[in-house]
C-alpha positions as CSV (number, residue, x, y, z in Angstrom):
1,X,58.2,74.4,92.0
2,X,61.8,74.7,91.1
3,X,63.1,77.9,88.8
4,X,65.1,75.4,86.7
5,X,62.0,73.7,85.5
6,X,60.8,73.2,82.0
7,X,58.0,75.1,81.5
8,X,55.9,71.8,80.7
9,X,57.9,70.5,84.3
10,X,56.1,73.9,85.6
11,X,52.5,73.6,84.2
12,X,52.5,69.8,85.4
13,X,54.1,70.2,88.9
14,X,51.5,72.8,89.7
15,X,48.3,71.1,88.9
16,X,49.3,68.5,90.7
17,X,50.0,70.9,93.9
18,X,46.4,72.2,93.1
19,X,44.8,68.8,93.1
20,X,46.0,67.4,95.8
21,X,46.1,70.8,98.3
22,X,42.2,70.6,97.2
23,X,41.9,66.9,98.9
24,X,44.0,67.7,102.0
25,X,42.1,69.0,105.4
26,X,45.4,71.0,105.4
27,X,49.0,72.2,104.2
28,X,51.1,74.8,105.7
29,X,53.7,74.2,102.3
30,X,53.3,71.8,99.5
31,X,56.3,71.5,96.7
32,X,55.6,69.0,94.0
33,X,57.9,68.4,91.0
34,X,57.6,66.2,88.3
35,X,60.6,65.8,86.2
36,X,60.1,64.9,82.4
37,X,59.5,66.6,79.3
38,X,56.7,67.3,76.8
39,X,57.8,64.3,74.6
40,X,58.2,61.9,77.4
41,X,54.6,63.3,79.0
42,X,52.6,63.1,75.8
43,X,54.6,58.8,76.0
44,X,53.2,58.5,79.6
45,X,56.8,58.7,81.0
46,X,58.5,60.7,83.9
47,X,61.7,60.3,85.1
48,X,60.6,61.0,88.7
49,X,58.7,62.6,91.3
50,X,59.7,64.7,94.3
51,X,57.2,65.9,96.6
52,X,58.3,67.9,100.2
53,X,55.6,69.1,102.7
54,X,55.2,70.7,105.9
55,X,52.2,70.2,108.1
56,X,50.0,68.2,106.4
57,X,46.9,66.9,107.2
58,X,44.1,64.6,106.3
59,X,41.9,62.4,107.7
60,X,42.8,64.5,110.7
61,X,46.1,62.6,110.6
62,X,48.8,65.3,110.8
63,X,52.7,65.1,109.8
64,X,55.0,67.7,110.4
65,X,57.1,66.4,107.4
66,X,57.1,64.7,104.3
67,X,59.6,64.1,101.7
68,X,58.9,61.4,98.4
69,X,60.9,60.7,96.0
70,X,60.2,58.1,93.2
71,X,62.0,57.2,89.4
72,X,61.0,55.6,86.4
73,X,57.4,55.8,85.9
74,X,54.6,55.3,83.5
75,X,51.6,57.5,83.9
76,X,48.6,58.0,82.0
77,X,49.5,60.9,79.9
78,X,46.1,63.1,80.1
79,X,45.9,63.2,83.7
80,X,49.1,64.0,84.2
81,X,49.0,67.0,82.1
82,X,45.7,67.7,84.3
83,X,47.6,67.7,87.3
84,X,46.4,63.7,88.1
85,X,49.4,61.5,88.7
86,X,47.5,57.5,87.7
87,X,50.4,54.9,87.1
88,X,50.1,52.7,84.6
89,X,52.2,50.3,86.5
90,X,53.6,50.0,89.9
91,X,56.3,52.1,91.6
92,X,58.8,52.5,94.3
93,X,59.3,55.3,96.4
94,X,61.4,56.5,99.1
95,X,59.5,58.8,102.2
96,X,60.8,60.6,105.0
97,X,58.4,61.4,107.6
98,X,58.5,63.4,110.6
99,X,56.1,63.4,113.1
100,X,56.1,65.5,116.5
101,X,54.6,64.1,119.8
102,X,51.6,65.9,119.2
103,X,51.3,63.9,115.6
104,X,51.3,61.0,117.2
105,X,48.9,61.4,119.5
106,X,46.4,63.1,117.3
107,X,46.5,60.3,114.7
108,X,45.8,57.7,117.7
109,X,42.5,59.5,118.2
110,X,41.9,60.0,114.2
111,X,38.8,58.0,113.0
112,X,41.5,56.0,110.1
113,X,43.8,54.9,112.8
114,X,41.4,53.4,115.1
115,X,40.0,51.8,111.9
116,X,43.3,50.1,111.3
117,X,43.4,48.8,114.7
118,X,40.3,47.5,116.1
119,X,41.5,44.6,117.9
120,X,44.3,41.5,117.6
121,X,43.8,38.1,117.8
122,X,46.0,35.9,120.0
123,X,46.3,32.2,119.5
124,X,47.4,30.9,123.1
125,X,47.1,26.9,123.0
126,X,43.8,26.7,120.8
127,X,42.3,29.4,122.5
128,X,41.3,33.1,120.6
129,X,42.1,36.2,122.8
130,X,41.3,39.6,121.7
131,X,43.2,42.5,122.6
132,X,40.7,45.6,121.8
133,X,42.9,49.1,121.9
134,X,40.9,52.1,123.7
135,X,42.8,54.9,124.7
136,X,46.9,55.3,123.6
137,X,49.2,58.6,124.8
138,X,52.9,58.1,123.1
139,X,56.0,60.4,125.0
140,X,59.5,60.6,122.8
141,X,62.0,60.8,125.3
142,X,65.5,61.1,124.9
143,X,68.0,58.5,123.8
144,X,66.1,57.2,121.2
145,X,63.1,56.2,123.7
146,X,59.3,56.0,123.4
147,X,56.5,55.6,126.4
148,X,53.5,54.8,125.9
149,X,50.2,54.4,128.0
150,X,47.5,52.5,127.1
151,X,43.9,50.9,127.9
152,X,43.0,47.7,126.2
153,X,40.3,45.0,126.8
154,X,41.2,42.1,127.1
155,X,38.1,39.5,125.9
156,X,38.4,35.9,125.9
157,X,35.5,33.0,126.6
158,X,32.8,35.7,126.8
159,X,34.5,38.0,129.3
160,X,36.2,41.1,128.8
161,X,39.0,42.3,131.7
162,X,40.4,45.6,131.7
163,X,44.4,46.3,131.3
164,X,45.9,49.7,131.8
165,X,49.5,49.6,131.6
166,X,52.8,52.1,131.0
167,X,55.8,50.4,128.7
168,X,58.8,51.8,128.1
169,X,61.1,51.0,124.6
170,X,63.4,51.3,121.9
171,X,62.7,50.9,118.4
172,X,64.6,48.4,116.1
173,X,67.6,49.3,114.7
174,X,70.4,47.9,112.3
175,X,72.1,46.7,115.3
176,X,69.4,45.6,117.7
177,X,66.0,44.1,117.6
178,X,63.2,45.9,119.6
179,X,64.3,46.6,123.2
180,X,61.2,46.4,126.0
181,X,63.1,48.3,128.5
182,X,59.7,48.4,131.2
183,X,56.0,47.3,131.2
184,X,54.1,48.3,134.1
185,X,50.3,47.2,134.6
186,X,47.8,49.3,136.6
187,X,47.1,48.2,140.0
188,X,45.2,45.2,140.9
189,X,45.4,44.6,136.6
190,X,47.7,42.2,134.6
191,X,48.0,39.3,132.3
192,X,49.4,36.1,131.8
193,X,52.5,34.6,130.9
194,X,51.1,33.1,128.4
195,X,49.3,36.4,127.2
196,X,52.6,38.2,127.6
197,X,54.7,36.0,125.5
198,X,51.7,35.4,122.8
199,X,51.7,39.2,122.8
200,X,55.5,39.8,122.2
201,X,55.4,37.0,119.4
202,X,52.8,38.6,117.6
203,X,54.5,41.9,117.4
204,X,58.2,40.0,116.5
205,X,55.9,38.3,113.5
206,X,54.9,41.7,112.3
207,X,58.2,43.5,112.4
208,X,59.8,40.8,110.5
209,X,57.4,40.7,108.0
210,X,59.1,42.4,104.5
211,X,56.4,44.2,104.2
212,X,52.8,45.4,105.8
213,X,50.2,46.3,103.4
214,X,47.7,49.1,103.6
215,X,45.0,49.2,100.2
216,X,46.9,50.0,97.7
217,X,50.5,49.8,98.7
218,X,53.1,47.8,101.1
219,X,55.9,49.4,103.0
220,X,58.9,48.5,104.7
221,X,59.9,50.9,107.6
222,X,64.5,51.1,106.7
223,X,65.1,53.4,109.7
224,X,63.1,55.0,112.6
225,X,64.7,57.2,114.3
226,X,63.4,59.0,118.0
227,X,65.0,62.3,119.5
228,X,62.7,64.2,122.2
229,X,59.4,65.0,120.9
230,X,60.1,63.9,117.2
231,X,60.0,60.4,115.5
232,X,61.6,59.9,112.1
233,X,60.7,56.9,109.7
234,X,62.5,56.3,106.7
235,X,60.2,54.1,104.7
236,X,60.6,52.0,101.5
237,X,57.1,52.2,99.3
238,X,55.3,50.4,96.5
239,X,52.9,51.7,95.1
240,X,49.7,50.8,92.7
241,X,48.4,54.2,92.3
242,X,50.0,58.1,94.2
243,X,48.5,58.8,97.4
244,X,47.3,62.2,98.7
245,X,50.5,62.2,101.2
């Protein structure tokens, strides 16, 4: 909370703090404010939201930092002066997010990630090929860089091949489109052309896309950002109802 609150700005701010802190597995700082006054609260209106965190965690997904900022909303009056943010209409929100190596690789082991990315299906001339994720270590390397090194399975017609591989790349920027810089299969392992280019179109499909949904709001990722051992995402969100995080 802020000193220059209003002390309705004050009593709101911190039940929210409390309500959500309660939900989370963890929080090393937690700073909500809400700005709006006890007129506008008792209309279901706030000007905005800020929220800025440090180390939190849930669903054993971890993030070093987290800044949101949103304006204009509508709220249902009666749980926001209990400390519940529920929007009576959709909002946007900018986020900053900062995640350390370590993040990364913690979330690629949590049980929500591997939930969001059980397998994909590849359409090569008629024929379904699934590509089913297993083990993922991410390395941030200087100049904007990321490794990665991964197991998949790779299961078409009834069979299921092996592929361990090492890529590294460069994240999409303003100027550039994502640059593949290496890909390196394990010995005696690798794909197709086909496969290969299959692959690479899936992924241009989904970074083109305006916006990737998850439940109850869609994102677009505005900047990402990679210096050694920290990745930065600046990230464009509507919402349907306030997250935890």
């Amino acid at each position: 909370m802020h000193s220059g609150q209003k002390v309705e700005e004050q009593l709101v701010s911190q039940a929210m703090e409390t309500a959500i802190i309660s939900q989370l597995d963890a929080a090393e700082e937690i700073d909500i404010d809400i700005q709006t006054d006890l007129f506008k609260l008792f209309q279901g209106q706030a000007e905005g939201i800020s929220v800025e965190g440090q180390g939190l965690v849930i669903q054993d997904v971890r993030v070093q930092e987290v800044e949101v900022q949103t304006t204009g909303i509508a709220v249902n009056p009666l749980s926001a002066i209990l400390g519940k943010i529920e929007l009576n209409k959709p909002v946007n929100a900018n986020v900053r997010l900062v995640f350390t190596e370590a993040d990364l690789n913690r979330a690629l082991t949590s049980n929500f990630v591997k939930s969001k990315m059980q397998k994909f299906d590849l359409n090569i001339n008629g024929e379904i090929i699934s590509l089913i994720p297993q083990v993922f270590k991410i390395n941030l390397l200087e100049l904007g860089k990321f490794r990665i090194a991964g197991k998949v399975l790779i299961q078409k017609q009834g069979t299921i091949q092996p592929l361990t591989f090492q890529a590294v790349a460069r994240p999409r920027t303003h100027e550039q489109p994502i640059i593949l810089e290496s890909f390196v299969c394990a010995e005696d392992e690798g794909i197709s052309l086909e496969l290969a280019t299959a692959f690479m179109q899936k992924m241009k499909e989904l970074t083109q896309l305006p916006y990737l949904k998850l439940e109850d709001f869609a994102f677009r990722i505005k900047n990402l950002e990679i210096e050694k051992d920290y990745m930065t995402l600046l990230i464009q969100v509507h919402l349907r109802k306030i997250p935890l995080i």
